[in-house]
C-alpha positions in Angstrom: 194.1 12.1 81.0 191.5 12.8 78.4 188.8 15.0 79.7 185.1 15.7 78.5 182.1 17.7 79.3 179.9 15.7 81.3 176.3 17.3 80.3 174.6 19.4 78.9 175.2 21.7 75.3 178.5 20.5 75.1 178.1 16.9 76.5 181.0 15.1 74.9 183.2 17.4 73.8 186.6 16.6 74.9 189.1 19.1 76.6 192.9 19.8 76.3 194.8 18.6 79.4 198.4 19.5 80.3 200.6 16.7 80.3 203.0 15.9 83.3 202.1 16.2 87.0 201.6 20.2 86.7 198.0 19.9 87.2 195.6 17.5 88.8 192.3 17.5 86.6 189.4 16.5 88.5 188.3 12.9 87.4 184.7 12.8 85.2 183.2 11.2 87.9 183.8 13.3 90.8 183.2 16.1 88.2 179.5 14.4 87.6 179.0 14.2 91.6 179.5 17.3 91.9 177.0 19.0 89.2 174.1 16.5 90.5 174.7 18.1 94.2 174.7 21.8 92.6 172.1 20.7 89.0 169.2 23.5 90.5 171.7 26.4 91.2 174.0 26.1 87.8 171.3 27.7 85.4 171.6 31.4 84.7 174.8 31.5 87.6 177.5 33.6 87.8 180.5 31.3 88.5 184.4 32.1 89.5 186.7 29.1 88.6 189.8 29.7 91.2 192.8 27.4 90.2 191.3 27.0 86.7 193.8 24.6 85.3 192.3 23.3 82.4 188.8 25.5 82.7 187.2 22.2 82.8 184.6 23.4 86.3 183.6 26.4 84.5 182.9 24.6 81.1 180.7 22.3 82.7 179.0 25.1 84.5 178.4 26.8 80.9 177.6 23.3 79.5 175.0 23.3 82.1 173.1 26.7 81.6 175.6 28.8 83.9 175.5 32.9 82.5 179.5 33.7 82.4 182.4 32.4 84.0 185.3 34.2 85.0 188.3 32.0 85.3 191.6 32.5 87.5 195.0 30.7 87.4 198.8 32.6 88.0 200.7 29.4 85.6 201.2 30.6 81.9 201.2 27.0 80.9 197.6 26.2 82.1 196.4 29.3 81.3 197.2 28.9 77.4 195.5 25.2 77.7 192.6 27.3 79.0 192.4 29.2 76.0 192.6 26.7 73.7 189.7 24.9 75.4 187.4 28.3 75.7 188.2 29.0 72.0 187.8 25.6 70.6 184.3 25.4 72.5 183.6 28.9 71.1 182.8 30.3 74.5 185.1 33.6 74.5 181.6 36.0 74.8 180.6 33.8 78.1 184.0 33.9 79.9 186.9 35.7 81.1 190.2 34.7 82.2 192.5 36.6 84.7 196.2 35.2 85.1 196.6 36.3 89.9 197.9 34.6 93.0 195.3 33.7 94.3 197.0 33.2 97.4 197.8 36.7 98.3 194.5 38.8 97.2 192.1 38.9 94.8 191.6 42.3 94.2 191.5 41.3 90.3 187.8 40.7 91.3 186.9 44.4 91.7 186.5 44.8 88.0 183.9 42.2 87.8 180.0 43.4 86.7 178.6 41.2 88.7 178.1 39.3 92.0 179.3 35.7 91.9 177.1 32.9 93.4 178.9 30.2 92.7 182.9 29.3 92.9 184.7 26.4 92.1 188.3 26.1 93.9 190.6 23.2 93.0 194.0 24.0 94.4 197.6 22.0 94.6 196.7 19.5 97.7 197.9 19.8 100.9 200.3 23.4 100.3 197.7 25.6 102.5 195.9 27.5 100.0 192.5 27.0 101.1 192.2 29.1 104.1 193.7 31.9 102.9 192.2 32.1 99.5 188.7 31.8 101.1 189.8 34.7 103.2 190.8 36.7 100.2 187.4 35.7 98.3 186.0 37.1 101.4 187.6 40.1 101.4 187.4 40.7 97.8 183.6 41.5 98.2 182.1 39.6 94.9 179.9 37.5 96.2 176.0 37.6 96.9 174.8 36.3 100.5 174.6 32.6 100.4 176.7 32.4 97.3 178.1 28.0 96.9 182.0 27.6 97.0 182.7 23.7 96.1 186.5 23.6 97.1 188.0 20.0 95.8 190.9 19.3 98.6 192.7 16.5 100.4 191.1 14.8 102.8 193.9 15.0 105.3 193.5 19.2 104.5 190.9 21.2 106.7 188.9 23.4 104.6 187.8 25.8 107.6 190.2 26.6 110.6 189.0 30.1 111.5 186.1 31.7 111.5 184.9 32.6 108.0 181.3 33.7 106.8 181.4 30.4 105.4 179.5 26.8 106.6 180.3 23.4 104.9 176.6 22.0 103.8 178.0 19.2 102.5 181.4 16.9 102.4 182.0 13.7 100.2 184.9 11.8 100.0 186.0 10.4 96.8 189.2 8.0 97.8 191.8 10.9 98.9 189.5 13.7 97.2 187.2 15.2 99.6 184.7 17.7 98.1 183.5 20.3 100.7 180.5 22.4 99.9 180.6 25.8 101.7 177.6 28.7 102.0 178.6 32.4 102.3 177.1 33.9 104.7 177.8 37.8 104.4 178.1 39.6 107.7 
């Protein structure tokens, strides 16, 4: 699957995928649908890409005006497409890339400068990672109060089971993608 940048700075430039069914990138045009829902809260944001695979939500969100992105993945092989991509792009001052399960904390985030407002997760479908990495981002404390979280999931997966400080504004389905659009609401 070839990949691009949608918009912005880098509109055009094409992204290094992994070959094989590893990863799942997100189509361009579920990509696009998503950045015309979020295109008044990408500009100066500070964005966390959870599941980064190829890097290709955060690049976008740079593309687009975001401040830094700090990217998170545990598989060697997509993190070294990652860094080809950042480098190639020349965006190694904007970004950051931490290799953590996501799945059991994210204490990784402690070190971070800055509160996040905005978080991309794309995890492997249907293998219950959703509830329990939005409990971790939770925990993890770096996040400001009505920080976005777009999670892209199945649409036979729930994204919210238990109660979270989190409430879906949006949903759109996108064949058996469904893109769920949460708000953080700190306690």
């Amino acid at each position: 699957m070839t990949l691009r940048i949608i918009a912005g700075e880098l509109k055009g430039r094409r992204l290094r995928s992994l070959r094989g069914t590893k990863t799942r990138p997100t189509a361009d045009r579920i990509r696009e649908a998503i950045f015309n829902i979020l295109a008044f809260q990408i500009q100066e944001s500070t964005v966390l890409d959870l599941f980064a695979g190829t890097g290709a939500f955060g690049i976008e969100a740079l593309s687009r005006g975001a401040e830094s992105v700090v990217f998170v993945d545990v598989d060697d092989d997509s993190i070294g497409v990652l860094q080809e991509n950042i480098k190639s792009l020349a965006l190694e001052s904007m970004t950051r890339i931490i290799r953590w399960d996501l799945t059991r904390n994210l204490n990784c985030l402690g070190l971070l400068r800055s509160a996040v407002n905005l978080v991309f997760m794309d995890p492997p479908y249907n293998k219950n990672m959703i509830e329990p990495t939005l409990i971790n981002l939770h925990s993890s404390r770096s996040m400001e109060n009505g920080a976005r979280i777009v999670v892209e999931h199945s649409y036979l997966e729930p994204v919210l089971k238990s109660q979270l400080p989190f409430d879906i504004s949006d949903q759109r389905k996108y064949g058996k993608t469904l893109v769920s659009i949460l708000n953080y609401k700190e306690p």
